[in-house]
C-alpha positions in Angstrom: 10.7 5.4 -18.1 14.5 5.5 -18.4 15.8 1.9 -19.3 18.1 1.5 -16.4 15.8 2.6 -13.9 13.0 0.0 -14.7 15.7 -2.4 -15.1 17.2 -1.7 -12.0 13.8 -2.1 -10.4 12.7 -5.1 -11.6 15.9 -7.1 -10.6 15.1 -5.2 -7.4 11.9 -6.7 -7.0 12.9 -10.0 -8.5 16.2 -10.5 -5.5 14.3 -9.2 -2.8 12.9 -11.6 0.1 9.4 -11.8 0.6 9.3 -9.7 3.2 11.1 -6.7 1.4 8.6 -7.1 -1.4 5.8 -6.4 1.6 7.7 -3.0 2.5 7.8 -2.2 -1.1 4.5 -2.8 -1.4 2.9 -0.4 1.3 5.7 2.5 0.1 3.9 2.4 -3.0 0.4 2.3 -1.5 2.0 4.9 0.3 3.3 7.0 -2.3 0.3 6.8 -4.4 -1.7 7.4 -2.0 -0.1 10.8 -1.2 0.1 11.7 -4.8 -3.8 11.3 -5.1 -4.5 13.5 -2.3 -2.0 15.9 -3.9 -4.0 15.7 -7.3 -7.2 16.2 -5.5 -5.3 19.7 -3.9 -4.7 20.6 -7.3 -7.7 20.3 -8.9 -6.2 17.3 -11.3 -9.0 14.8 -11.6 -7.5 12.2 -14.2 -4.0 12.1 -12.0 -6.1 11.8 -9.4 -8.1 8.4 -10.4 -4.8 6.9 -11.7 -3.0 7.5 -8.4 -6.3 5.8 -6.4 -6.4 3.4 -9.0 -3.2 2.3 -8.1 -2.8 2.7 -4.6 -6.2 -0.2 -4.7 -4.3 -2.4 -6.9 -1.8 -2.7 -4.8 -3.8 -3.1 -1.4 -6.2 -5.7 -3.6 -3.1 -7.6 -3.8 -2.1 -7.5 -0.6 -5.5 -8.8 0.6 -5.2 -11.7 -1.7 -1.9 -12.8 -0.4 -2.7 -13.0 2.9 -3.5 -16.5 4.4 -6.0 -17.2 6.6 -5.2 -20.5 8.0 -1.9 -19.3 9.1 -2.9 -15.7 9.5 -6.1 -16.3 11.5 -7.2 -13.3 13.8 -4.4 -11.4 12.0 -5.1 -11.7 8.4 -9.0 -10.8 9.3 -8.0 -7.9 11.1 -5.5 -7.2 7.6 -8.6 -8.0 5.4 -10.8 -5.8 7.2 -8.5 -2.5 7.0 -7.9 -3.4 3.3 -11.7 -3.4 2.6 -12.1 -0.1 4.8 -9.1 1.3 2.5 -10.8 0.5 -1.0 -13.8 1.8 0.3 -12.7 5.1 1.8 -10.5 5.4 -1.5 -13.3 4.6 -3.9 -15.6 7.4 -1.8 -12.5 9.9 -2.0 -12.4 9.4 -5.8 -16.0 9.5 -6.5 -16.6 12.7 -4.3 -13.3 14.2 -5.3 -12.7 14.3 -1.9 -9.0 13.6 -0.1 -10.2 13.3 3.4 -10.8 9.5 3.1 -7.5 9.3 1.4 -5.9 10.8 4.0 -7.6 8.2 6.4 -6.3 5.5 3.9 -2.7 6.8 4.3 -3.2 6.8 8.4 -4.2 3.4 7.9 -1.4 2.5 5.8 1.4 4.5 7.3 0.4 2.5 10.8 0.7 -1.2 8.9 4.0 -0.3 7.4 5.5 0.8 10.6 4.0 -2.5 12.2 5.5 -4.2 9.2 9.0 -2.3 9.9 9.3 -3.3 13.3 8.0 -6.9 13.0 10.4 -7.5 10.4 13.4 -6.3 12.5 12.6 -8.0 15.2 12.3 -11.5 13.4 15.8 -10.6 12.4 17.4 -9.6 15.8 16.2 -13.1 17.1 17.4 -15.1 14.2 20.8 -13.9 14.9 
């Protein structure tokens, strides 16, 4: 990687507010989540497991930061679409399938947007 592009990152990632860090977090999931099901398209079965691999550590991470006594209801709910993510991804990678992946990026795409709109309207009543 290009020096000023992983420096630019990290001081990206190390100014932003948490919930920025959240957003970046589900673009990746995201991103690697699409890039899996294009590996899988393309026959690439190594590109394919790193891309899964990564799109789970990132949603294993997100499961262990959420908090259950504030969270309640809402962090179970969380919990429980992150388990059905590792598991559909961990079948799509095993049967070199990218239905479940696409599934996984369903899921994903609708908790950003949740995120997205949650976050902006936090902000417009702070102000």
């Amino acid at each position: 990687m290009n020096y000023g592009v992983g420096a630019y990152k990290k001081t990206s990632v190390n100014t932003a507010s948490k919930e920025q860090i959240l957003l970046m977090l589900y673009q990746a999931a995201i991103k690697n989540c699409k890039k899996a099901i294009d590996a899988i398209d393309e026959g690439d079965v190594a590109k394919k497991g790193e891309y899964i691999s990564k799109l789970q550590d990132i949603v294993v991470e997100l499961n262990n930061s959420l908090d259950f006594k504030v969270g309640g209801d809402i962090a179970n709910e969380l919990a429980s679409l992150y388990d059905f993510v590792l598991f559909s991804s961990t079948k799509a990678n095993l049967n070199i399938d990218s239905k479940p992946l696409q599934d996984c990026l369903n899921v994903i795409n609708t908790l950003y947007d949740g995120w997205v709109e949650a976050i902006r309207s936090l902000k417009d009543k702070q102000e």
